[in-house]
C-alpha positions as CSV (number, residue, x, y, z in Angstrom):
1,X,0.0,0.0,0.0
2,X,1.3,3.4,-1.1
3,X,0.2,6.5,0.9
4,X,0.6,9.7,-1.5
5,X,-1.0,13.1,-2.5
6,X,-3.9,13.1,-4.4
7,X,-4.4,13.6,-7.9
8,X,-7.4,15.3,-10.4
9,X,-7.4,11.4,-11.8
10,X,-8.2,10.6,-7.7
11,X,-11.3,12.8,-7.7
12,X,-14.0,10.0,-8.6
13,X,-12.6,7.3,-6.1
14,X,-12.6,10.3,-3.7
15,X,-15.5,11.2,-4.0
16,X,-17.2,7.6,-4.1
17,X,-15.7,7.4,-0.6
18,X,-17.1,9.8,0.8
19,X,-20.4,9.3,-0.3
20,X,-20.3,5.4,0.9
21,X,-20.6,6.4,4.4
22,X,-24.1,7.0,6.2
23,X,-23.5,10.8,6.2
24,X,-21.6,11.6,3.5
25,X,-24.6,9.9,1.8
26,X,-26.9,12.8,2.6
27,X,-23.7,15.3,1.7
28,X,-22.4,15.0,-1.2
29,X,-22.8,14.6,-4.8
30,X,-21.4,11.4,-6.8
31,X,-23.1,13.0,-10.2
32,X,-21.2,13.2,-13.7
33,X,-19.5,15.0,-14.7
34,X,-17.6,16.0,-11.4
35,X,-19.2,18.9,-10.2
36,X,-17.5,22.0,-10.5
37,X,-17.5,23.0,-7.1
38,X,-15.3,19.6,-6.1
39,X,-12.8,20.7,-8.8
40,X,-12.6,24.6,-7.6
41,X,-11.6,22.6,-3.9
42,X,-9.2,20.5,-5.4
43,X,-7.5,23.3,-7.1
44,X,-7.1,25.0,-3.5
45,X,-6.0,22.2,-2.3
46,X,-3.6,21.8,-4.4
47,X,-1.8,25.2,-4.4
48,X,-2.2,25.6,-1.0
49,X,1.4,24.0,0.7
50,X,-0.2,23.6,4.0
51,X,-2.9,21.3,2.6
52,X,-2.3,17.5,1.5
53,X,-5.0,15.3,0.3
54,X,-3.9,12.3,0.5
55,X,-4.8,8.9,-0.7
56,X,-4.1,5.2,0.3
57,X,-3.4,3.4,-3.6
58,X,-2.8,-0.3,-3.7
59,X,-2.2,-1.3,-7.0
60,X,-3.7,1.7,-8.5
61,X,-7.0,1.5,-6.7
62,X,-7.8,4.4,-3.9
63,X,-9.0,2.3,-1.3
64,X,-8.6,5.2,1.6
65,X,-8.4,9.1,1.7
66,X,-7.6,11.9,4.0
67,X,-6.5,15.7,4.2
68,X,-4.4,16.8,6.4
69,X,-4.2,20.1,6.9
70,X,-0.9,22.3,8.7
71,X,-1.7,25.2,11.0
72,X,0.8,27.7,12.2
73,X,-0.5,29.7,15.1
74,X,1.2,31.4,18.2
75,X,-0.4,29.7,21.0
76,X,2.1,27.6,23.0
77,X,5.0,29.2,21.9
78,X,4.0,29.3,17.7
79,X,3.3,25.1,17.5
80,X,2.6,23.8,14.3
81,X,-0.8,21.7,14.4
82,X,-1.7,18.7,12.0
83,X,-5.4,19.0,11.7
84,X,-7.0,15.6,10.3
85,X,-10.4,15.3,8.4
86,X,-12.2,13.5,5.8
87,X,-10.6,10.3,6.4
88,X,-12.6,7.0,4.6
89,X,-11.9,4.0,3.9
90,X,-13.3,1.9,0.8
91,X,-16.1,-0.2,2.4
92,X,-14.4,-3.6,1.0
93,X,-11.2,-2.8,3.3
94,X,-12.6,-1.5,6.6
95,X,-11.1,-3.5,9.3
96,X,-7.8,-4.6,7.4
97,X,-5.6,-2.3,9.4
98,X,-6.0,0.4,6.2
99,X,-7.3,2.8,8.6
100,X,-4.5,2.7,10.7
101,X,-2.3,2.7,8.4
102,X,-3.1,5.4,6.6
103,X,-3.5,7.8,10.3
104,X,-0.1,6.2,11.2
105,X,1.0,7.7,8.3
106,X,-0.5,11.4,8.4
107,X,0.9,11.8,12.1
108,X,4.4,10.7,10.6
109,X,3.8,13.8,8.2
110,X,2.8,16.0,11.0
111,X,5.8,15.0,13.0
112,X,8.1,15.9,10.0
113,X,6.8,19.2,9.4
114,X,7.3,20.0,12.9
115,X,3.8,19.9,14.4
116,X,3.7,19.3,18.3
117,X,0.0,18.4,18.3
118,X,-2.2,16.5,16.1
119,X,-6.0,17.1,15.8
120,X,-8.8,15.9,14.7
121,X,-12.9,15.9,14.6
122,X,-15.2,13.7,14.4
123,X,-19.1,13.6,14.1
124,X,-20.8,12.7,17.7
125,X,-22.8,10.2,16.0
126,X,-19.9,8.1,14.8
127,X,-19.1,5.9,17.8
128,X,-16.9,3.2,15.6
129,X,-14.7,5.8,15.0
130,X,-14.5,7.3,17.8
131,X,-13.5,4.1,19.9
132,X,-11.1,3.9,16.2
133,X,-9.2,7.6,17.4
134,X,-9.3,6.8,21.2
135,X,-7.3,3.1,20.3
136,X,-4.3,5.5,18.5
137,X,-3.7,7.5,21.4
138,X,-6.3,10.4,20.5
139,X,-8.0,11.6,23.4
140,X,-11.2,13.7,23.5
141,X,-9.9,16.6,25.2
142,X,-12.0,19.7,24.1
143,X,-15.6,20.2,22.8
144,X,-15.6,21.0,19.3
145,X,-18.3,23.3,17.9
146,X,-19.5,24.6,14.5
147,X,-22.2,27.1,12.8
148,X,-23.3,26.4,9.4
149,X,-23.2,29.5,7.2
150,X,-25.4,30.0,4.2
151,X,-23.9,29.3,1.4
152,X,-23.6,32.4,-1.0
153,X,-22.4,30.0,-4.0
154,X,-25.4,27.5,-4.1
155,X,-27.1,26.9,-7.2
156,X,-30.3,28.5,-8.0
């Protein structure tokens, strides 16, 4: 298994993972041709150095995604943070040790670029993963909250 940065030719694996899941299902949008709004992210992504999409490949097949995100900020003493979201995992490999793997991995890549923390989120309702998080160490240590803006780009 190869852990690497995404490509454009990624996108419809990607995307296909993230819609197999019980709330990326309600979420997101699996139609052709990829909608534009998923490549306009992609192209962030991509020029952005503090952002890595990355992808678990074996033999050429996606079978696991992430993005990993690096945050400077000031607060104890200007630490680096690895911030980890979106991670799936193809349905056919769950409980292989892909998973692991691939978080293994993204904390190596923190570690590398300096971070002293790495964070994550996770939906309350997903209690396999949670348990998942707490078995590599994670703890829950803080309460995480978000608002939901309207979005000023939806289509009419």
């Amino acid at each position: 298994m190869l852990f690497r940065a995404a490509t454009a030719r990624d996108l419809p694996e990607i995307l296909a993972l993230l819609v197999d899941d019980d709330l990326g299902k309600l979420r997101e949008d699996l139609g052709t041709p990829i909608h534009p709004r998923y490549l306009e992210a992609f192209a962030a992504l991509a020029r952005d150095p503090n952002q890595l999409l990355a992808v678990a490949d074996e033999g050429g097949e996606v079978i696991g995604c992430l993005q990993l995100t690096f945050i400077p900020g000031l607060s104890r003493l200007g630490m680096w943070r690895g911030q980890i979201e979106a991670v799936r995992v193809a349905a056919t490999q769950r409980g292989s040790g892909v998973g692991k793997a691939m978080l293994l991995w993204a904390i190596e890549q923190c570690r590398a670029r300096g971070c002293g923390l790495v964070q994550l989120t996770t939906d309350k309702r997903r209690s396999d993963a949670h348990r998942f998080y707490a078995g590599l160490g994670f703890e829950a240590s803080h309460e995480g909250m978000k608002l939901a803006l309207p979005d000023a780009r939806s289509d009419p």
